[in-house]
ZAMIDREN-939390 format. One record per residue (C-alpha): residue in one letter; x, y, z; residue number from 1. Coordinates in Angstrom, 1 decimal, m for minus. Each point is the difference from the previous one (the first is absolute). Last residue first. Layout:
% residues N
("A", (X, Y, Z), NUM)
...
% end
This chain:
% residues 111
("X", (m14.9, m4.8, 10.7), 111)
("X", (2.0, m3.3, m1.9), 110)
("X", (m1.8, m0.4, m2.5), 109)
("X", (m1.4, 3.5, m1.3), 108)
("X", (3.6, 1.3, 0.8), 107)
("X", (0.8, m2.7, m2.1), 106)
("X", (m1.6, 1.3, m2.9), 105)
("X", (0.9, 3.5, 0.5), 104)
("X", (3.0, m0.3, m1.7), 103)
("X", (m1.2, m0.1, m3.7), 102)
("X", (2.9, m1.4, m2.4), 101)
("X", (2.3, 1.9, m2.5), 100)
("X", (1.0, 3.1, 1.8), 99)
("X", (0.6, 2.5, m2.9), 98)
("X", (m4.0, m0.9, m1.5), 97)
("X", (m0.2, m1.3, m3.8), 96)
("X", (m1.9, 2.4, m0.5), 95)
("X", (1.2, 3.2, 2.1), 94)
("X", (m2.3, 1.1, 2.9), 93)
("X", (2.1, 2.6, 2.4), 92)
("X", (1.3, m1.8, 3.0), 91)
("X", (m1.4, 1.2, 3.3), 90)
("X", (m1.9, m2.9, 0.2), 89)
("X", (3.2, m2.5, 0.0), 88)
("X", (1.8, 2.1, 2.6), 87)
("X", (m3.7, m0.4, 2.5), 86)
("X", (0.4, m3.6, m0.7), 85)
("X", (3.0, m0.7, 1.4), 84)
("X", (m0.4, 1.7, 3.1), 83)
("X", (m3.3, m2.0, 0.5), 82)
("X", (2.0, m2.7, m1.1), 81)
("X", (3.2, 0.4, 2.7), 80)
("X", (m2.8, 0.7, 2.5), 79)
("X", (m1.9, m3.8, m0.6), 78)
("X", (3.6, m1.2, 0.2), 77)
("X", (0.0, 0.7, 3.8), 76)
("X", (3.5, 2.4, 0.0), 75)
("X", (3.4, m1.1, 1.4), 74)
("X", (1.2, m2.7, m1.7), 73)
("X", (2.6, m1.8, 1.4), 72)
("X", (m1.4, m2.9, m0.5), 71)
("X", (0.4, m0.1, m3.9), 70)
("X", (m3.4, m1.6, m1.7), 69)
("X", (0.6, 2.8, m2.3), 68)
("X", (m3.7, 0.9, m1.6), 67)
("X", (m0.7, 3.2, 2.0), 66)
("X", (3.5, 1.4, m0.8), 65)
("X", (0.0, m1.1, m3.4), 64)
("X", (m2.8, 2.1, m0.7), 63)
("X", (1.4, 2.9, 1.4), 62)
("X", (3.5, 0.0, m1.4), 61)
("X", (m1.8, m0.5, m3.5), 60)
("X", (m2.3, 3.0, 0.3), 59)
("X", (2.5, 2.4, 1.1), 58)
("X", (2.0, m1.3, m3.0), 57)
("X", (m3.1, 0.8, m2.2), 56)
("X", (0.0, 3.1, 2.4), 55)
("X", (3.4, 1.1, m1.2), 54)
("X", (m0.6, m0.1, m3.2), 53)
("X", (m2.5, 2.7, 0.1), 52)
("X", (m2.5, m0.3, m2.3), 51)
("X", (0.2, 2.3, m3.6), 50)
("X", (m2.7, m1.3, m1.8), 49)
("X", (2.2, 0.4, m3.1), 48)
("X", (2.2, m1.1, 0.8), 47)
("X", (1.2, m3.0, 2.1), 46)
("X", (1.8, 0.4, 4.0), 45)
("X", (0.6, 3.5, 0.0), 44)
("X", (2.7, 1.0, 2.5), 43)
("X", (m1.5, 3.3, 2.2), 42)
("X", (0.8, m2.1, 3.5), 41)
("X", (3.9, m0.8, m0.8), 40)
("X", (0.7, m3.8, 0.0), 39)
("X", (2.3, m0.9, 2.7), 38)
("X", (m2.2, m1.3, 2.9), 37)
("X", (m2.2, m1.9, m3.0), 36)
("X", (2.9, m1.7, m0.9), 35)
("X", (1.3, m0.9, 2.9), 34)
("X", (m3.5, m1.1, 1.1), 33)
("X", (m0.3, m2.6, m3.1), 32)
("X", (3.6, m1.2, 0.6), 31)
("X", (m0.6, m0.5, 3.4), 30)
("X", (m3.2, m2.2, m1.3), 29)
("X", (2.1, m2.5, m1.5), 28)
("X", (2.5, m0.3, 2.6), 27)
("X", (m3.2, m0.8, 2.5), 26)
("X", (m1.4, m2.5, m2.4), 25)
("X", (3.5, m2.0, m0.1), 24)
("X", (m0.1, 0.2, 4.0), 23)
("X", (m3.5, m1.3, 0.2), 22)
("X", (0.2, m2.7, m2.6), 21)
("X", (m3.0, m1.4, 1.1), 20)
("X", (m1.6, m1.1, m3.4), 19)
("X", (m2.4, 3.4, 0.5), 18)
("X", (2.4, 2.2, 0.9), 17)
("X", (2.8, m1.1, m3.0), 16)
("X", (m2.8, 0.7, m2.4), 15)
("X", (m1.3, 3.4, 1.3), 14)
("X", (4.2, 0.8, m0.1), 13)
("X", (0.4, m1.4, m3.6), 12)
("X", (m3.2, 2.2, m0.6), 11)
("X", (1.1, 3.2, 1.2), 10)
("X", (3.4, m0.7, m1.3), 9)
("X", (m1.3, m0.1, m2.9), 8)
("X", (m2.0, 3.0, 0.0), 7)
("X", (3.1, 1.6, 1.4), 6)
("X", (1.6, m0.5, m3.2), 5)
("X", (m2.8, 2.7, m1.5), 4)
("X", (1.4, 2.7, 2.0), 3)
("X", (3.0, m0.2, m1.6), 2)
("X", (2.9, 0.1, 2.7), 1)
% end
């Protein structure tokens, strides 16, 4: 899968979670973990900053995790973020960024 259709489904799933489509978000972000499961560690996600794309997919497993509304979570959400946002400040700096929104907003919010 390209790693840029799980950006999609990252936000299809994100979408599906927060209308309460629980099962629909769950698909979504199963795809998401597949693909982040199967991509090889050394893939580069954009050059020429060179990130790995498997944090970015790291990054959007993560996220999703602490926003899914699913009960059978198994993590407080305000670990899932603090998770989260230790991937997103490993990333190199690259204008505009890999990951395309800060995720230590709601880590402010919610911890």
């Amino acid at each position: 899968m390209q790693t840029m259709t799980t950006f999609w489904h990252f936000a299809r799933g994100m979408a599906f979670a927060s209308t309460g489509q629980i099962d629909e978000a769950e698909a979504e972000h199963k795809i998401v973990a597949e693909a982040e499961e199967k991509t090889p560690e050394d893939a580069i996600f954009a050059m020429p900053v060179n990130n790995k794309t498997k944090d970015i997919l790291r990054l959007q497993k993560t996220f999703w995790e602490q926003r899914s509304p699913s009960p059978r979570k198994t993590m407080p959400g305000g670990l899932h973020v603090a998770r989260a946002v230790k991937i997103q400040d490993g990333l190199k700096y690259n204008e505009p960024p890999d990951w395309f929104f800060p995720v230590r907003e709601p880590l402010e919010r919610c911890c």
